[in-house]
Backbone as XML, in Angstrom:
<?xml version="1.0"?>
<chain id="A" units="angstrom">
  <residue number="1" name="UNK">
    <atom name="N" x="-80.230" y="-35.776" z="-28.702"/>
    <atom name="CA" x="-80.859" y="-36.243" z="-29.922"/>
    <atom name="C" x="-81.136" y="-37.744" z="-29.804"/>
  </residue>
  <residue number="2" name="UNK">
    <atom name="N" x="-81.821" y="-38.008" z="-30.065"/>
    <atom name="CA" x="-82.717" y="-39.667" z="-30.184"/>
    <atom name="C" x="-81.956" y="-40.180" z="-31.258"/>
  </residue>
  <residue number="3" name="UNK">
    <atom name="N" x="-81.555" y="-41.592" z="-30.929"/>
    <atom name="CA" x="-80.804" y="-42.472" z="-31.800"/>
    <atom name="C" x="-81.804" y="-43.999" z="-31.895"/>
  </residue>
  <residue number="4" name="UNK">
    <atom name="N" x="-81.707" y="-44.067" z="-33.236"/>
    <atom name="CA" x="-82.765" y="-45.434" z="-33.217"/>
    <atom name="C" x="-81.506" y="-46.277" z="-33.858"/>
  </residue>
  <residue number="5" name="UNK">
    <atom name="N" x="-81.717" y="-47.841" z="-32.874"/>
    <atom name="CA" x="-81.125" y="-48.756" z="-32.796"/>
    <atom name="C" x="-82.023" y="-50.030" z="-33.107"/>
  </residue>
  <residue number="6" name="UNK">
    <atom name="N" x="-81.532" y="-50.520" z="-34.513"/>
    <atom name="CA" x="-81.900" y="-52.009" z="-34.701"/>
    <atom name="C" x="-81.096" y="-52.947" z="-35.164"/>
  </residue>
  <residue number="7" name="UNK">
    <atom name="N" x="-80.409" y="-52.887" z="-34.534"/>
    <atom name="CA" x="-79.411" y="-54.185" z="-34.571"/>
    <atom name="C" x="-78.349" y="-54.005" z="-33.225"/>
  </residue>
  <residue number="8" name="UNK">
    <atom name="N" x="-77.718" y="-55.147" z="-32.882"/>
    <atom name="CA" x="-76.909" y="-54.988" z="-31.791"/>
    <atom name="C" x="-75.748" y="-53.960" z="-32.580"/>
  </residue>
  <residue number="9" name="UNK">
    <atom name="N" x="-74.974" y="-53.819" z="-33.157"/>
    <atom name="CA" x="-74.334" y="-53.510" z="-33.637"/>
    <atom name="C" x="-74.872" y="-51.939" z="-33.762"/>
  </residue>
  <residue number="10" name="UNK">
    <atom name="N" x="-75.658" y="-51.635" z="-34.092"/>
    <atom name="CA" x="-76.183" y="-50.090" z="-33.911"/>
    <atom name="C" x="-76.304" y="-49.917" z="-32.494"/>
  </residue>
  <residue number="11" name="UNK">
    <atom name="N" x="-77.110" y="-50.267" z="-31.580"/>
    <atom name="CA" x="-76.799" y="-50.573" z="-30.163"/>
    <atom name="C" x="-75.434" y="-49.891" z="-29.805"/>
  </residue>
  <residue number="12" name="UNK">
    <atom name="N" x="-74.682" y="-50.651" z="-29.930"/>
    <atom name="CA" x="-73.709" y="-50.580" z="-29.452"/>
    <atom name="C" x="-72.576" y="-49.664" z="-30.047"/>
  </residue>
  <residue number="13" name="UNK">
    <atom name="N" x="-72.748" y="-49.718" z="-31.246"/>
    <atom name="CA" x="-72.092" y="-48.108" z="-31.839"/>
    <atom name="C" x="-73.123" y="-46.804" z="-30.662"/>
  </residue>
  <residue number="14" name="UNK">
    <atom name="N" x="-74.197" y="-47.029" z="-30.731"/>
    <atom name="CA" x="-75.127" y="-45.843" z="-30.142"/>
    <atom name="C" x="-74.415" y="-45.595" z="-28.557"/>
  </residue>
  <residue number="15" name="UNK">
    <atom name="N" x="-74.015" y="-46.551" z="-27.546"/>
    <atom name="CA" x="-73.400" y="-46.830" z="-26.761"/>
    <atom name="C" x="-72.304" y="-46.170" z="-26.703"/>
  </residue>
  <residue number="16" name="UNK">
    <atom name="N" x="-71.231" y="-46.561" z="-27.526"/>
    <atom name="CA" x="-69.760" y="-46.282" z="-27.725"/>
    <atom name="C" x="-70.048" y="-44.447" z="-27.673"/>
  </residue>
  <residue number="17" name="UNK">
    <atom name="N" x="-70.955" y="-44.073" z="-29.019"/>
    <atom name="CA" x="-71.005" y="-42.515" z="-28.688"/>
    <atom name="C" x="-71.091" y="-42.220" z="-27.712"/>
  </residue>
  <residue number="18" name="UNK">
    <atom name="N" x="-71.992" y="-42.435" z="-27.013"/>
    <atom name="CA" x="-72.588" y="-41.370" z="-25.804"/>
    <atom name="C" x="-71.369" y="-41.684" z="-24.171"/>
  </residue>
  <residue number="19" name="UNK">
    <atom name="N" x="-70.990" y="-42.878" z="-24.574"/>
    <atom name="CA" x="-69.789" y="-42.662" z="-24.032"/>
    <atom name="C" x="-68.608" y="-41.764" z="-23.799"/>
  </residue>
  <residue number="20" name="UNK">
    <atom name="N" x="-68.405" y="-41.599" z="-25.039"/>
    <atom name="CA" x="-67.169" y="-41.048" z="-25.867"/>
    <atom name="C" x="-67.591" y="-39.714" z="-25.538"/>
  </residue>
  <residue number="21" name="UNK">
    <atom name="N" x="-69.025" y="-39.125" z="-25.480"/>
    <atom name="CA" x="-69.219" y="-38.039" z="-25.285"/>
    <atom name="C" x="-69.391" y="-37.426" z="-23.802"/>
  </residue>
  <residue number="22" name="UNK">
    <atom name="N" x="-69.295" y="-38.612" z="-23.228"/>
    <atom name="CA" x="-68.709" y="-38.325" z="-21.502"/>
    <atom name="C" x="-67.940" y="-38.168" z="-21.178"/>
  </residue>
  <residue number="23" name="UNK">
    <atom name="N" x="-66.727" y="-38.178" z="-21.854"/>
    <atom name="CA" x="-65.660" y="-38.525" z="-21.869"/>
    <atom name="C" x="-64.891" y="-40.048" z="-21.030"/>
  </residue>
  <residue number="24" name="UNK">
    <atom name="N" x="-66.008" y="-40.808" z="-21.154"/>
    <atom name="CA" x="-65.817" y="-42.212" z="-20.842"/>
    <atom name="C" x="-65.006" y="-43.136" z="-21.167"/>
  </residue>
  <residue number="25" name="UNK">
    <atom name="N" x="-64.100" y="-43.795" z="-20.763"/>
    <atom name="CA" x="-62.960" y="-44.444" z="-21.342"/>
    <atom name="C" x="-63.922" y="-46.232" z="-21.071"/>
  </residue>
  <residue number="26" name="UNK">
    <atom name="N" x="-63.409" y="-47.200" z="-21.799"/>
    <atom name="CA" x="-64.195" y="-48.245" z="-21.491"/>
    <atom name="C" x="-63.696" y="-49.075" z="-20.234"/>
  </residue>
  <residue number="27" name="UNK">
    <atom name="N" x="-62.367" y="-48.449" z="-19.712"/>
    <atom name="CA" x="-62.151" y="-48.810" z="-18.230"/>
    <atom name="C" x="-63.042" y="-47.938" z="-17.373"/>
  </residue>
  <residue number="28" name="UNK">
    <atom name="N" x="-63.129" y="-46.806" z="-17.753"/>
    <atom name="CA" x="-64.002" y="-45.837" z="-16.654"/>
    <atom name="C" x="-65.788" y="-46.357" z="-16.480"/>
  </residue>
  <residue number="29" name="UNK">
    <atom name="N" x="-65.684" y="-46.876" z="-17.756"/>
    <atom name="CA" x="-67.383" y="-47.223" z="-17.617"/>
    <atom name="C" x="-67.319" y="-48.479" z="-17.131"/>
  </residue>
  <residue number="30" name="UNK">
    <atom name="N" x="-66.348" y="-49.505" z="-17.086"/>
    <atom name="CA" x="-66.230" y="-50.714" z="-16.556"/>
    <atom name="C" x="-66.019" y="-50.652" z="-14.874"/>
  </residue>
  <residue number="31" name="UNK">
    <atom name="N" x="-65.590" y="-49.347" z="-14.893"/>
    <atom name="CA" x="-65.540" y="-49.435" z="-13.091"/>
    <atom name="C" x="-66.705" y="-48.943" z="-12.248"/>
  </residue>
  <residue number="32" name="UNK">
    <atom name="N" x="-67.549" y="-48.185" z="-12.697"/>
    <atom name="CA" x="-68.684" y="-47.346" z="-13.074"/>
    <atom name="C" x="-69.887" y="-48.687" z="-13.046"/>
  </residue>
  <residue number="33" name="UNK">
    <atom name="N" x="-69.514" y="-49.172" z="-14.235"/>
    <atom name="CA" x="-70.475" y="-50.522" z="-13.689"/>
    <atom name="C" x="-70.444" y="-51.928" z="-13.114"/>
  </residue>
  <residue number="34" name="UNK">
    <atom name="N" x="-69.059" y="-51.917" z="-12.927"/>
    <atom name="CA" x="-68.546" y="-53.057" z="-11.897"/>
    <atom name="C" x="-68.390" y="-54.429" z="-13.345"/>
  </residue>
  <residue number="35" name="UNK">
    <atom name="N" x="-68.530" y="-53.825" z="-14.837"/>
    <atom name="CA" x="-68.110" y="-54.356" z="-15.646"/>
    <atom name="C" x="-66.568" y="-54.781" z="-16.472"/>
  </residue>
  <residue number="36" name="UNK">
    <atom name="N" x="-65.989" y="-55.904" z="-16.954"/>
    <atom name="CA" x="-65.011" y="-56.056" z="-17.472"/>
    <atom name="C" x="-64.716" y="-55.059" z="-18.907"/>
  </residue>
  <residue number="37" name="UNK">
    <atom name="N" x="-64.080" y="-54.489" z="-19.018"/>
    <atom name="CA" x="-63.387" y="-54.037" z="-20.479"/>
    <atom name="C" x="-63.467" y="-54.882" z="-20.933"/>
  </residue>
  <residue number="38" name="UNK">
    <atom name="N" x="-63.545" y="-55.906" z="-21.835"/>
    <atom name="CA" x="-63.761" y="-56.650" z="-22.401"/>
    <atom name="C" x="-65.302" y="-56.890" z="-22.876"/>
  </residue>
  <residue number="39" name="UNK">
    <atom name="N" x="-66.024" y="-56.870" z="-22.152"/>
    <atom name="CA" x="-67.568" y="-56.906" z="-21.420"/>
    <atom name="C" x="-68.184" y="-55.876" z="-22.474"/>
  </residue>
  <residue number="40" name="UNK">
    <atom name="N" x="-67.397" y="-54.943" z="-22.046"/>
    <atom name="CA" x="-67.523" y="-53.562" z="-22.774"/>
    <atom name="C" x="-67.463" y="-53.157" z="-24.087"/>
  </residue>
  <residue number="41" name="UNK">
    <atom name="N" x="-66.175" y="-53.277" z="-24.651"/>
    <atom name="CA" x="-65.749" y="-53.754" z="-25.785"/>
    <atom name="C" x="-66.970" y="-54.710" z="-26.872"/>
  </residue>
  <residue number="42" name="UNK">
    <atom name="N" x="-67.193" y="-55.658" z="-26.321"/>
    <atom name="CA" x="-68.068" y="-57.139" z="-27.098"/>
    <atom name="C" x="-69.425" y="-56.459" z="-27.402"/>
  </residue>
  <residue number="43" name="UNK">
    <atom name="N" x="-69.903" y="-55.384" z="-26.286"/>
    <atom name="CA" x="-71.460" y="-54.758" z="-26.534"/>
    <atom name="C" x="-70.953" y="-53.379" z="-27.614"/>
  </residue>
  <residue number="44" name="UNK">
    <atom name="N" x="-70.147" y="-52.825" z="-27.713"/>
    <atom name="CA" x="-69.591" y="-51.823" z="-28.389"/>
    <atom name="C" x="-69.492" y="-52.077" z="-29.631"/>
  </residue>
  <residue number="45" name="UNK">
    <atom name="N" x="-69.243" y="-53.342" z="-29.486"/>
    <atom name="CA" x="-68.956" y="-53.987" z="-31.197"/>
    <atom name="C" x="-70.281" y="-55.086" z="-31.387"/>
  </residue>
  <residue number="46" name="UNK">
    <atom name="N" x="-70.877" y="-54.759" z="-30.971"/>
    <atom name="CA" x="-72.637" y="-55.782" z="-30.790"/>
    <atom name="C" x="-72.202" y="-57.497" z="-31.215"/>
  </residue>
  <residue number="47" name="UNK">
    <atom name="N" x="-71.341" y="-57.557" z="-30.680"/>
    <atom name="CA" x="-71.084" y="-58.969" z="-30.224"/>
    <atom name="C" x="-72.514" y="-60.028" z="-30.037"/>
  </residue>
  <residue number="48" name="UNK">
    <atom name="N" x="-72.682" y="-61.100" z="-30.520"/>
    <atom name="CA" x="-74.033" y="-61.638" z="-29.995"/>
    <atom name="C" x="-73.494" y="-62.544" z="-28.373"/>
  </residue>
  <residue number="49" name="UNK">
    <atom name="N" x="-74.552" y="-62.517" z="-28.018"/>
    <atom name="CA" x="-74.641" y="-63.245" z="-26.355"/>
    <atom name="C" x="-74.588" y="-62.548" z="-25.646"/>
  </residue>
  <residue number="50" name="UNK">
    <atom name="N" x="-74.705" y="-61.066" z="-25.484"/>
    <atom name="CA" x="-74.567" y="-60.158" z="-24.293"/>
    <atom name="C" x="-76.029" y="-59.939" z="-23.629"/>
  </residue>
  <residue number="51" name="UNK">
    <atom name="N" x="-75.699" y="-59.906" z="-22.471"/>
    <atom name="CA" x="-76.860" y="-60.260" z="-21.424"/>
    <atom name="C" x="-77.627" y="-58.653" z="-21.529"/>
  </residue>
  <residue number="52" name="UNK">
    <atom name="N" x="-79.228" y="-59.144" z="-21.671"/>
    <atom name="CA" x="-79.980" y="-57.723" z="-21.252"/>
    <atom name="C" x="-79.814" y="-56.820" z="-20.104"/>
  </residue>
  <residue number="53" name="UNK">
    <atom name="N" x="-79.503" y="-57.508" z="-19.197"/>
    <atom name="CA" x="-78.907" y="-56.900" z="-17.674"/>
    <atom name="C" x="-77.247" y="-56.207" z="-18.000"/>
  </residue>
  <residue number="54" name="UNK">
    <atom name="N" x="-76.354" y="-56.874" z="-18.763"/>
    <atom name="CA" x="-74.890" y="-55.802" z="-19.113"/>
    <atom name="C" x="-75.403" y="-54.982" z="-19.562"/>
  </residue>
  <residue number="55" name="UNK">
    <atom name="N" x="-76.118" y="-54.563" z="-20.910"/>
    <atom name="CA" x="-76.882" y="-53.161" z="-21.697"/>
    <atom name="C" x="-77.499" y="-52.449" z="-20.780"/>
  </residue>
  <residue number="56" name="UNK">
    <atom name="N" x="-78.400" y="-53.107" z="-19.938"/>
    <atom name="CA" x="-79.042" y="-51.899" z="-18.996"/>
    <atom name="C" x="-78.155" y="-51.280" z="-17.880"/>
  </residue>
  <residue number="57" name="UNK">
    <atom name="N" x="-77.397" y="-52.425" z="-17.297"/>
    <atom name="CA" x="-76.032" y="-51.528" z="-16.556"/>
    <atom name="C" x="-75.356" y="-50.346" z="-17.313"/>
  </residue>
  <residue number="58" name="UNK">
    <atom name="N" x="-74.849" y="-50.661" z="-18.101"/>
    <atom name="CA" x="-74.185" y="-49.694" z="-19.198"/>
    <atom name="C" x="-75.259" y="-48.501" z="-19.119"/>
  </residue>
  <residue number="59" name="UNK">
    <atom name="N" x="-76.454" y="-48.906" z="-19.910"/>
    <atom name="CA" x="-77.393" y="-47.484" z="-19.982"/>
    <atom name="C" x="-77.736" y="-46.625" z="-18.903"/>
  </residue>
  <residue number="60" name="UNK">
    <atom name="N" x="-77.862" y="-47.058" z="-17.609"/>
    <atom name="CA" x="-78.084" y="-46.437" z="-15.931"/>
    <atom name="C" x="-77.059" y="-45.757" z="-16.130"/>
  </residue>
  <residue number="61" name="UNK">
    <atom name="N" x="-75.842" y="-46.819" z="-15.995"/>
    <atom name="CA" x="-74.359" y="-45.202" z="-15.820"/>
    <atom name="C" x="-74.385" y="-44.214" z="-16.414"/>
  </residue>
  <residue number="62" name="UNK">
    <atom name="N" x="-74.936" y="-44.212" z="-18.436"/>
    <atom name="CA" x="-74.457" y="-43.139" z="-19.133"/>
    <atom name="C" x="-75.845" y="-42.744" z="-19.772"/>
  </residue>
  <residue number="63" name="UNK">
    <atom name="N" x="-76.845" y="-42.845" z="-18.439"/>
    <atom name="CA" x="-78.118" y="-41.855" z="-17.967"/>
    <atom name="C" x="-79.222" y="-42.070" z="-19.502"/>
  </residue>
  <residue number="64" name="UNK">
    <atom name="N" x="-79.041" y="-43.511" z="-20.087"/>
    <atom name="CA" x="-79.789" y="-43.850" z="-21.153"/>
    <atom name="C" x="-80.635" y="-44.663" z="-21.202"/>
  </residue>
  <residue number="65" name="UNK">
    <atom name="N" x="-81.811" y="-44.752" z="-22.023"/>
    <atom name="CA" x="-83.188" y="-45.549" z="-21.107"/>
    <atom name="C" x="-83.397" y="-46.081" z="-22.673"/>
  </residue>
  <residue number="66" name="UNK">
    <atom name="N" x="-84.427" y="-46.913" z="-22.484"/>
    <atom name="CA" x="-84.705" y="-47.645" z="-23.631"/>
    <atom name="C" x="-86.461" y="-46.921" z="-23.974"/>
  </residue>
  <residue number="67" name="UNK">
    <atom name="N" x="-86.749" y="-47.271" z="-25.261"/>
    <atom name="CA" x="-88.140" y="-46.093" z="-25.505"/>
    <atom name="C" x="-88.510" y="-47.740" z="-26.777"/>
  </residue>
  <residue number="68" name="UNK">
    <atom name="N" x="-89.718" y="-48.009" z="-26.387"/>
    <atom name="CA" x="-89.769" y="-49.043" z="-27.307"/>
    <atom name="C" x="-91.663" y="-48.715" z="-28.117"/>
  </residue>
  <residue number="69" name="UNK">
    <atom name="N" x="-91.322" y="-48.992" z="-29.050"/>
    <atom name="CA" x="-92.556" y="-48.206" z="-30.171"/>
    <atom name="C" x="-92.166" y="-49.323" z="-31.458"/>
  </residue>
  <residue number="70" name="UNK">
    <atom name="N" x="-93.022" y="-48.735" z="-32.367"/>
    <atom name="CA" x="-93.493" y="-49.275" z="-33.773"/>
    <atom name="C" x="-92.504" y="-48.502" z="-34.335"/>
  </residue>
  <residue number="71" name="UNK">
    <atom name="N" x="-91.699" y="-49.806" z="-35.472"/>
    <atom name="CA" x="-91.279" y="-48.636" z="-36.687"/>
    <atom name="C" x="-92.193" y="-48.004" z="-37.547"/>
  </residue>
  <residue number="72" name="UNK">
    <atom name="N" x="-91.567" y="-46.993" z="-37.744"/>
    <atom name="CA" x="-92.091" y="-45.972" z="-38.904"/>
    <atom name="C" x="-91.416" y="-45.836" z="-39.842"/>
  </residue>
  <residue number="73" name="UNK">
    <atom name="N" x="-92.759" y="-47.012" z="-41.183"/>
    <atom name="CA" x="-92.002" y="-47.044" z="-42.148"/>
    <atom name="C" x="-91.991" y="-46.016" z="-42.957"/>
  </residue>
  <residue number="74" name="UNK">
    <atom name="N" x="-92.847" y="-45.389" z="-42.958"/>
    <atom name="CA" x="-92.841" y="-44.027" z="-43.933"/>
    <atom name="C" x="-91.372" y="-43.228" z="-43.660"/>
  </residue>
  <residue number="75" name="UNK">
    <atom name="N" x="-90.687" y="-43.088" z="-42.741"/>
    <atom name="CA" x="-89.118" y="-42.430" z="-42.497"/>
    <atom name="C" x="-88.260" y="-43.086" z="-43.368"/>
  </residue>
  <residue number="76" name="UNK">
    <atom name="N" x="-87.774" y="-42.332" z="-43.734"/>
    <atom name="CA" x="-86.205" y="-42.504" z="-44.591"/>
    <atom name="C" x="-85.651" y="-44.018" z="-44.080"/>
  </residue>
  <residue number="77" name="UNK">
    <atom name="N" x="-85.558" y="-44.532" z="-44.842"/>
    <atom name="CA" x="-85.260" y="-45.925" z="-44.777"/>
    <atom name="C" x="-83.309" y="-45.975" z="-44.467"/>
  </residue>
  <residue number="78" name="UNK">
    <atom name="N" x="-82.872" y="-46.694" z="-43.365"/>
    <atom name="CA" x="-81.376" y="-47.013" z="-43.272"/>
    <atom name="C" x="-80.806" y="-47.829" z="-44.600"/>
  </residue>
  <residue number="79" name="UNK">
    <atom name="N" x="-79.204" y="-47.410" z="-44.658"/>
    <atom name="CA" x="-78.673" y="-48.039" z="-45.938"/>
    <atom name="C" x="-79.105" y="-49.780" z="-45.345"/>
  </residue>
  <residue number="80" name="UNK">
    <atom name="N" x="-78.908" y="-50.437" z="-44.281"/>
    <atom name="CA" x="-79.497" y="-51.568" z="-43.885"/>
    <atom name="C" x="-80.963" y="-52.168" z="-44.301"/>
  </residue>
  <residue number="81" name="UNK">
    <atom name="N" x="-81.816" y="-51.203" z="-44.117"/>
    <atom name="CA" x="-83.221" y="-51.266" z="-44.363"/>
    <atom name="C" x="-83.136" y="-51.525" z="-45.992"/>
  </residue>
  <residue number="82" name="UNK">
    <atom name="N" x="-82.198" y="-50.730" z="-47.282"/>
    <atom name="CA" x="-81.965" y="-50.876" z="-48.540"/>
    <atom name="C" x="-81.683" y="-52.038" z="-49.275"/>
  </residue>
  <residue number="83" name="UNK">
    <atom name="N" x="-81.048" y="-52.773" z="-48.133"/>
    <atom name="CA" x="-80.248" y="-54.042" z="-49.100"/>
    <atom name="C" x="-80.779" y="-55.288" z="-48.088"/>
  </residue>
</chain>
């Protein structure tokens, strides 16, 4: 299922799932991408300053690509999009 991400913080919740659904531990994906747990952690929790190159490491391992388009505002608006 397609997950739309606009904010780091959605990002990186979106991340944490598909992890979790690998059964990926954030040491396993840190060894996987030659990344720190910590590293890991900071994009999980959409930390600001994380490098475009850590996210795309992360996404190669857990076979996730980026799809970039126009929002569509006519769709159900996020509780974010509300306030």
């Amino acid at each position: 299922m397609d997950q739309i991400a606009r904010t780091p913080k959605q990002l990186g919740e979106a991340l944490k799932r598909e992890r979790r659904k690998q059964g990926l531990t954030q040491m396993g994906l840190g060894k996987k991408t030659t990344l720190r747990q910590a590293t890991i952690s900071a994009v999980e929790n959409g930390e600001p300053g994380t490098q475009l190159r850590t996210i795309c490491d992360m996404m190669a391992v857990l076979g996730l690509e980026f799809v970039i388009r126009r929002r569509d505002e006519g769709k159900t608006k996020s509780i974010e999009d509300i306030f």
